[in-house]
C-alpha positions, 0 to 999 in steps of 0.5 A: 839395302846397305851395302852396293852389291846387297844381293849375292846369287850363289853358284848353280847347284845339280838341281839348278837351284841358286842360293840366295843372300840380301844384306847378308841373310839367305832369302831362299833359292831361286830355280830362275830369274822370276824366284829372285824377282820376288826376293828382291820385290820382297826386299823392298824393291817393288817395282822390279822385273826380271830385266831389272834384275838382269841387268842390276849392279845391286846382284853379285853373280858367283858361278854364272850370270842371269842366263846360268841355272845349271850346274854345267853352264 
């Protein structure tokens, strides 16, 4: 990963869904902290949990940290 915040977790859409980008390219969406879990472990970090990306200064959270997945949190 090239930058210090490569991974950006956009804000909460109506269907609880956060967009998800990795050094600049959308990975997917994830509906909770396992979906971006397994984009980060695809990324090429294999060995991180849901604690790891909780608490990762790598993730930019926009619109709600790790606990906000819908739209009025």
């Amino acid at each position: 990963m090239a930058t210090d915040q490569p991974v950006v977790v956009f804000p909460p859409s109506s269907d609880g869904g956060r967009r998800v980008r990795i050094d600049g390219r959308f990975v997917g969406i994830a509906y909770g902290l396992l979906d971006l879990v397994a984009f980060v472990q695809e990324a090429g970090l294999q060995d991180w949990d849901e604690m790891d990306v909780a608490r990762a200064s790598l993730i930019e959270w926009r619109g709600g940290g790790p606990d906000a997945w819908s739209p009025e949190e």
